[in-house]
C-alpha positions in Angstrom: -53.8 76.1 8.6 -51.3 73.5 7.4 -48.3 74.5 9.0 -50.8 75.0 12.5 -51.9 70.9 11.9 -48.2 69.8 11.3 -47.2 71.8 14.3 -49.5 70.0 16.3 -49.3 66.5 14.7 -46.0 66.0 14.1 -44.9 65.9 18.1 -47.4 63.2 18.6 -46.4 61.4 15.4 -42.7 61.6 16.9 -44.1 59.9 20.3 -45.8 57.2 18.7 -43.2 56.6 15.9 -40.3 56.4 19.4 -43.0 53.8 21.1 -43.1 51.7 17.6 -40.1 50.1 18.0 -40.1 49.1 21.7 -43.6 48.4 22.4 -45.1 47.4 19.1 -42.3 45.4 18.0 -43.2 42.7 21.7 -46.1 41.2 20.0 -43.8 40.0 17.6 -41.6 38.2 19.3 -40.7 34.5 18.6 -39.3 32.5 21.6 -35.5 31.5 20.3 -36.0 27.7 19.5 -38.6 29.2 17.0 -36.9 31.6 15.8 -33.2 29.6 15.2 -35.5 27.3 13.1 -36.8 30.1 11.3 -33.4 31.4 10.5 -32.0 27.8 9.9 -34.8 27.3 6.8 -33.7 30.1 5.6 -30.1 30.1 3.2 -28.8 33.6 3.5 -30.1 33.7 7.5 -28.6 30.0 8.0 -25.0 31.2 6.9 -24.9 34.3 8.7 -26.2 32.5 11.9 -23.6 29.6 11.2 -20.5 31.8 10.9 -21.7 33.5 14.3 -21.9 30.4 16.3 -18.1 29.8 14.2 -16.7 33.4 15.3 -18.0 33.1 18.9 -17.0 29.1 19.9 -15.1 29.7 22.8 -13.8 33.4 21.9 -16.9 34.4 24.6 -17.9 37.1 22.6 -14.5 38.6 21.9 -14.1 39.4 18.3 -10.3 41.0 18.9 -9.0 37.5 19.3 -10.1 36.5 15.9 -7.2 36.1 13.7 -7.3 38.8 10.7 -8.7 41.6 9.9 -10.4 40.0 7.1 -12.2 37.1 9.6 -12.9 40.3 11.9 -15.2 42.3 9.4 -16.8 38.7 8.3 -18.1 38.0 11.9 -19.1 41.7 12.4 -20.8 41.5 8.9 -22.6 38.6 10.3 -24.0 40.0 13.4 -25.0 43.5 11.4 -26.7 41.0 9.3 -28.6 39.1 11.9 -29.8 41.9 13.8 -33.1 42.4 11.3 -33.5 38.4 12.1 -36.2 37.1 14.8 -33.0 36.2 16.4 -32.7 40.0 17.8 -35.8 40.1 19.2 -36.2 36.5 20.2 -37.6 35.2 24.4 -37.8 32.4 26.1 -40.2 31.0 28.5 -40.0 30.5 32.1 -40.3 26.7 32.7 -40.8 26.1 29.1 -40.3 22.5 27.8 -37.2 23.7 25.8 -36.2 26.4 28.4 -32.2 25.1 28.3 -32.3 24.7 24.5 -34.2 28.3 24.2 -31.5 30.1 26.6 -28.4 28.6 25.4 -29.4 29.9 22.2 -30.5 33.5 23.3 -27.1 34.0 25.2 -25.3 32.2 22.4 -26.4 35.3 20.0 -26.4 38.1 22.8 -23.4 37.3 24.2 -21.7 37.8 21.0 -22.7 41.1 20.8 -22.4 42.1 24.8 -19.5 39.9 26.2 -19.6 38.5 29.6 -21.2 41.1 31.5 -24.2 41.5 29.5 -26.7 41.0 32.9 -29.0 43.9 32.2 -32.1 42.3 30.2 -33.6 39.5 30.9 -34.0 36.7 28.4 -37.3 35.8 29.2 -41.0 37.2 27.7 -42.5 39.9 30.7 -44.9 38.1 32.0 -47.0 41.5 32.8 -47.9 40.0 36.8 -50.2 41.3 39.1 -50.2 41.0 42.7 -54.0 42.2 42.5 -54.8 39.6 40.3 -52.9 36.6 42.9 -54.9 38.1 45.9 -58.1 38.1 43.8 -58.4 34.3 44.3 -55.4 33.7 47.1 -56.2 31.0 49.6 -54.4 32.3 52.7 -54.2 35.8 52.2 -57.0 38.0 52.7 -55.6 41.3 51.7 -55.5 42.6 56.0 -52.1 43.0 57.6 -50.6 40.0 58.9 -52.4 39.0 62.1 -49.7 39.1 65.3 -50.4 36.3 66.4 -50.7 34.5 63.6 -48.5 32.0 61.9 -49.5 32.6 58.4 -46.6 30.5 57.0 -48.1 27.4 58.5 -51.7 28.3 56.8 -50.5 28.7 53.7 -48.3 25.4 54.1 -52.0 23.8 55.3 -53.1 25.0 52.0 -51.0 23.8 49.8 -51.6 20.2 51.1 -55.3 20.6 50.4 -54.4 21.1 46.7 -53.5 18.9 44.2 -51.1 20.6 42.4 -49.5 22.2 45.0 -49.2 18.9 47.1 -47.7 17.0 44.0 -44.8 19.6 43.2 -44.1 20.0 47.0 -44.0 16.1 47.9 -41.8 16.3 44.8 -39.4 18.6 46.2 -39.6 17.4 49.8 -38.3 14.1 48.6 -34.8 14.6 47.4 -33.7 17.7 49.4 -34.4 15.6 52.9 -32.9 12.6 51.9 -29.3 11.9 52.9 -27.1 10.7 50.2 -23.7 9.7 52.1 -22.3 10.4 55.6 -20.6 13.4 53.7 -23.7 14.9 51.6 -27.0 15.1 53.0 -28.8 15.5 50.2 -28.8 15.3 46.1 -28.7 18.7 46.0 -28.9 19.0 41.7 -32.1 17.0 42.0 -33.0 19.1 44.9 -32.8 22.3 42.8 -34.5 21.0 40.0 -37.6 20.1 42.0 -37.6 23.3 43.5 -37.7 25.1 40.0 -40.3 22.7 38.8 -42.3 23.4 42.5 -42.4 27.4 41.3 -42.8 27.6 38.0 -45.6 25.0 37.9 -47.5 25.8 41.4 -49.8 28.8 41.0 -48.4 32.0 42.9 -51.9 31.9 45.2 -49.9 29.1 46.8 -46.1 29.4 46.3 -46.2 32.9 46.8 -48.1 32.3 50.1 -45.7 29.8 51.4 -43.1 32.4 50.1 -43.5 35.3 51.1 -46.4 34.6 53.9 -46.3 37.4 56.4 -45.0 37.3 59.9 -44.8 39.5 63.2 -41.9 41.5 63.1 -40.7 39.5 66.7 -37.5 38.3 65.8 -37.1 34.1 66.2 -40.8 33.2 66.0 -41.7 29.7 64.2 -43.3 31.9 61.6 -40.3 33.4 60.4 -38.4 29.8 61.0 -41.2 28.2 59.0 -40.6 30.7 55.9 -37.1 30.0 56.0 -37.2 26.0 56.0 -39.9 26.7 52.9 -37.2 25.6 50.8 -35.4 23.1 53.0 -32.3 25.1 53.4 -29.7 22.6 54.4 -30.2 20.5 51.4 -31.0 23.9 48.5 -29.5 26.5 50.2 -26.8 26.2 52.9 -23.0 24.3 52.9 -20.1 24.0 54.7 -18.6 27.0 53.8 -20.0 30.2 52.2 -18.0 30.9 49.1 -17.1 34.3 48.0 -20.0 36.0 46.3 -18.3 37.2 42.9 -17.5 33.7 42.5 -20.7 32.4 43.1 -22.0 34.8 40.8 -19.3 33.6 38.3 -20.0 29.9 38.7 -23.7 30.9 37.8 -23.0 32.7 35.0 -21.8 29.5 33.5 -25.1 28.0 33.7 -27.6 28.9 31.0 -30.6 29.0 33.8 -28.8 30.3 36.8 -27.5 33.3 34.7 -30.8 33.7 32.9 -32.7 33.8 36.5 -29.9 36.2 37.7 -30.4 38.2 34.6 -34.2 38.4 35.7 -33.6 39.4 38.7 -31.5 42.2 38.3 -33.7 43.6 35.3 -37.2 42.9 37.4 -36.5 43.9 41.1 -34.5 47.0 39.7 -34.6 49.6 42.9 -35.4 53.1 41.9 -35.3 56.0 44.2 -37.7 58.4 43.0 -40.5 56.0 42.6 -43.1 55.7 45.3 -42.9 52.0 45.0 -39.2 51.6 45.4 -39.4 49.5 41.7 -37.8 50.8 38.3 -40.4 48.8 36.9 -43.2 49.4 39.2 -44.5 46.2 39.3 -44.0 44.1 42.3 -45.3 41.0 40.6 -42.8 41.0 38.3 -40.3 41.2 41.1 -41.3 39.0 43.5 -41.5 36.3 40.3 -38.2 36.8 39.2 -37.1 36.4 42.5 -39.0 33.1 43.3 -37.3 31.9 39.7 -33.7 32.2 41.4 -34.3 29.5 43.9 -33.1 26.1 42.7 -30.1 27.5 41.3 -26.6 28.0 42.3 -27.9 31.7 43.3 -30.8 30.5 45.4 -31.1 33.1 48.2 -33.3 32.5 51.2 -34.4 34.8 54.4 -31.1 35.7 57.0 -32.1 34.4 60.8 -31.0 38.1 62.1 -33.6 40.0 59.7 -37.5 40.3 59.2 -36.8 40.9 55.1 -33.5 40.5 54.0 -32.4 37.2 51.8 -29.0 36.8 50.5 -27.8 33.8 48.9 -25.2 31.5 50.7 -22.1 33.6 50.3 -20.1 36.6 51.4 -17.6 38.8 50.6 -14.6 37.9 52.4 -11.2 37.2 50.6 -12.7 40.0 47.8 -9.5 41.9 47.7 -9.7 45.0 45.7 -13.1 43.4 44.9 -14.8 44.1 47.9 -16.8 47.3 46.8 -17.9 45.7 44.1 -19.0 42.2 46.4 -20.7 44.6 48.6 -22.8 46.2 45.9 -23.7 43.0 44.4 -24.7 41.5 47.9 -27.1 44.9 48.7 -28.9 43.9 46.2 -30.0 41.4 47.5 -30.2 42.4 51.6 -31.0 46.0 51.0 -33.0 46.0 47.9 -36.0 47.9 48.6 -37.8 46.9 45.7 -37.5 43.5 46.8 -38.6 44.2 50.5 -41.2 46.4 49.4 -42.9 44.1 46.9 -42.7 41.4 49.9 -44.7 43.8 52.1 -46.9 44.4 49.5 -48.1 40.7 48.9 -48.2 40.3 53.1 -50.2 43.3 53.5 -52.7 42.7 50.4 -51.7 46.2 48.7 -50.1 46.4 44.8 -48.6 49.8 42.7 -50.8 49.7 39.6 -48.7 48.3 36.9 -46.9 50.6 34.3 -47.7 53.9 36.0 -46.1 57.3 35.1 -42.6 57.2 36.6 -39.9 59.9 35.7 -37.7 58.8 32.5 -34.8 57.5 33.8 -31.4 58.8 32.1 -28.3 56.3 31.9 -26.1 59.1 34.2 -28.8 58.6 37.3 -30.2 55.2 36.7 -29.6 52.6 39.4 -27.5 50.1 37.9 -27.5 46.3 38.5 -24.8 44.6 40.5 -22.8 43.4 37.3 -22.4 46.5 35.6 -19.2 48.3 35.6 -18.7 51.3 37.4 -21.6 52.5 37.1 -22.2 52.2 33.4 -25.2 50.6 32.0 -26.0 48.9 28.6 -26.5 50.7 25.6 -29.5 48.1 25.8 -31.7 49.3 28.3 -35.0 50.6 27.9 -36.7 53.9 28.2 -39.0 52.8 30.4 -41.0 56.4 29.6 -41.6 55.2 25.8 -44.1 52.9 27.2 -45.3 53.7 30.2 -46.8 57.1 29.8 -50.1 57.0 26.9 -50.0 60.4 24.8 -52.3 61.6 27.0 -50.0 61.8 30.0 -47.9 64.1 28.4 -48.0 67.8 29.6 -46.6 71.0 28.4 -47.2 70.3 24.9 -49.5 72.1 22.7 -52.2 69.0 22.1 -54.6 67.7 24.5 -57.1 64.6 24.6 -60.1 65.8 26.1 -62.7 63.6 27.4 -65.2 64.8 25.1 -66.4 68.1 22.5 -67.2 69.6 25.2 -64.2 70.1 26.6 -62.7 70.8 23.6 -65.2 74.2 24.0 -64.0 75.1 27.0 -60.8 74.8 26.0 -60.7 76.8 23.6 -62.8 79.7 25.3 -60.0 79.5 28.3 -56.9 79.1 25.8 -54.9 80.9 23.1 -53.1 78.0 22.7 -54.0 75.4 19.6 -56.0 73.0 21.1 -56.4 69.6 19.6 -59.0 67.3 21.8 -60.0 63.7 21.3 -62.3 61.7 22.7 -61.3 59.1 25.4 -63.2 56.5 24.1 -61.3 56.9 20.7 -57.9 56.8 21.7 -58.4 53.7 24.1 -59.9 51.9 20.6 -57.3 53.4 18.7 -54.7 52.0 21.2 -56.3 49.0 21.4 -55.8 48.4 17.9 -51.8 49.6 17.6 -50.9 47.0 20.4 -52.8 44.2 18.7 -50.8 41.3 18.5 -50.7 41.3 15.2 -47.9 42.0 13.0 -48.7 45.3 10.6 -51.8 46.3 12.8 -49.7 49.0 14.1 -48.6 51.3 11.5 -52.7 51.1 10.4 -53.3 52.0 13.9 -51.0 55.6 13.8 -52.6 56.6 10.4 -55.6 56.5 12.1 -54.9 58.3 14.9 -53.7 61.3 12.4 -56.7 60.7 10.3 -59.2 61.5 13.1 -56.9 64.3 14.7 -56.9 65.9 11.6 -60.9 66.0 11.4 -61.1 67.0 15.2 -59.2 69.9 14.5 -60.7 73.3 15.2 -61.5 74.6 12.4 -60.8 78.5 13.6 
């Protein structure tokens, strides 16, 4: 009877133990201001942390041009070290107050341990969006397909002026990226930008979104699709003489704590994946569609092409790319044929959302889509499973443990079955569940004894 219970526990254990350190471990996080204080207070912390910042000042990661072996093993001793630090596991918020202070620190410390390239995770706290939640209350859209002959972009810019907040931020932005500096420049476009970051992360989707990503007939040239595109005034924030080569644009962002964070975002949160229904890796278009709103007012800020009903590309090409050019076109696809992106678009026009965190295949490094910065084809030994957390115990099939929905159907069960069958109660799991993601450091480990406690006394007893 023992060896039958371990036989039956000790897969779920193995689950739930695998989930521990990349779910659980979220509620914990500090954002990085915090947590470089934290690590600052404390002596042993504070000189690990200050010979890091030593090793890495202008090396960009690169502990081989350290001079001796000896000054070699002392930064890699540091960084060992500060791995079980909140440094490791520290966020930032979008649009916080200290959102430069929090990044510059965050890529400060992950960049010594990635290099360059490191564009795979973003540095920013998920922000778990729904578009079901923005159409619950949205002004403008009414969850129907977007009416022909409707010019939805001008309702939703009708809206915005009848709200306060939305009126302020947009006045705000209007301002500076319509007002010509020079004959030469017409605009300030770094105060421009700025307002334009301020205008999304402050306005509530229900209205940015709307003036966004408002739907419009697929006619090609109409004022509605016009209208979308002059949303962000697009000869001050988006357009210039002449388009630069987009490697280098994407270089000349990466030296900009924001602009690379943003990028970063982008690339981890409007992820395309081919065998998901949604199109999404992540399978949540809110995510994606706010990532992507976060990359305008940066030196990346992409905006709708004229020729096209969906695709956006920032201002650049890939001309003069050289032996570069596959690797410009696969960076520029992601933006023109990403069909994450144009399906989470669709999605907000036409009032439909995926439900967030369904099952989706685990995706293996060899077949995973991978972002426009990574390296033929390779992808960081820091991406996530996304099957750890996105499938409950319950999901899984094949295995010799069930959770039934109640003792009943751990009878029948058992009366169709020669197999062990261990059976839960619904009810039970969700509170047990409940308790192990509790933001609340410790809760839990409590929460997985538990769950072994009460399997044990649901066992048959046969």
């Amino acid at each position: 009877m023992i060896f039958l219970t371990l036989s039956i526990l000790l897969p779920v254990l193995e689950v739930l133990l695998s989930a521990d350190e990349s779910v659980f471990s979220r509620s914990n996080r500090l954002d990085c201001v915090r947590a470089s204080d934290l690590c600052l207070r404390e002596p042993a912390c504070s000189s690990k942390y200050r010979t890091m910042r030593q090793c890495v000042a202008g090396k960009e990661g690169n502990f081989s041009v350290v001079p001796g072996l000896e000054a070699q093993d002392e930064c890699r001793s540091a960084m060992e070290a500060l791995k079980q630090s909140p440094l490791y596991n520290c966020r930032c918020k979008r649009g916080m107050k200290k959102e430069k202070n929090c990044l510059r620190i965050y890529w400060g410390f992950y960049q010594s341990l990635q290099g360059n390239d490191f564009l795979e995770d973003s540095p920013y706290e998920p922000m778990n969006s729904r578009l079901s939640d923005i159409f619950r209350l949205a002004p403008i859209i009414s969850g129907e397909p977007a009416v022909t002959k409707e010019n939805n972009c001008l309702n939703a810019a009708k809206a915005c002026n009848l709200n306060d907040t939305c009126k302020k931020y947009r006045s705000a932005y209007i301002s500076p990226c319509t007002t010509r500096v020079s004959t030469a420049e017409v605009c300030n476009r770094r105060k421009c930008h700025k307002a334009l970051r301020q205008f999304f992360d402050k306005v509530p989707p229900k209205y940015s979104y709307s003036m966004l990503f408002c739907p419009c007939p697929s006619a090609p040239q109409s004022a509605c699709l016009e209208r979308r595109r002059q949303t962000i005034v697009p000869v001050c924030s988006y357009e210039d003489r002449e388009k630069p080569n987009c490697l280098s644009l994407q270089e000349s962002c990466k030296s900009n704590y924001i602009c690379r964070s943003r990028l970063a975002d982008f690339f981890a949160n409007c992820q395309p994946e081919p065998r998901s229904l949604s199109g999404c890796l992540k399978e949540n278009y809110g995510d994606c569609l706010l990532s992507y709103s976060g990359l305008i007012g940066t030196a990346m800020t992409p905006n709708y092409l004229r020729l096209s009903h969906l695709s956006v590309s920032p201002w650049c090409d890939c001309s003069s790319s050289g032996n570069s050019k596959e690797e410009c076109d696969r960076f520029t696809s992601f933006f023109t044929d990403n069909r994450c992106l144009k399906s989470a678009i669709q999605a907000f026009g036409n009032g439909t959302d995926v439900g967030v965190w369904q099952p989706v295949p685990p995706v293996h490094s060899s077949t995973a889509a991978a972002s426009p910065s990574q390296r033929a084809g390779e992808r960081s030994p820091n991406d996530l499973d996304l099957s750890v957390f996105t499938h409950r115990p319950d999901t899984v099939r094949g295995s010799v443990y069930h959770f039934c929905g109640n003792l009943q159907a751990q009878k029948l069960r058992s009366n169709n079955t020669t197999d062990p069958v261990l059976c839960m109660d619904g009810d039970i799991v969700d509170a047990i569940f409940r308790n192990c993601s509790a933001p609340h450091a410790g809760l839990h480990k409590g929460g997985l004894l538990l769950l072994l406690l009460v399997m044990v006394l649901l066992l048959p007893l046969s």
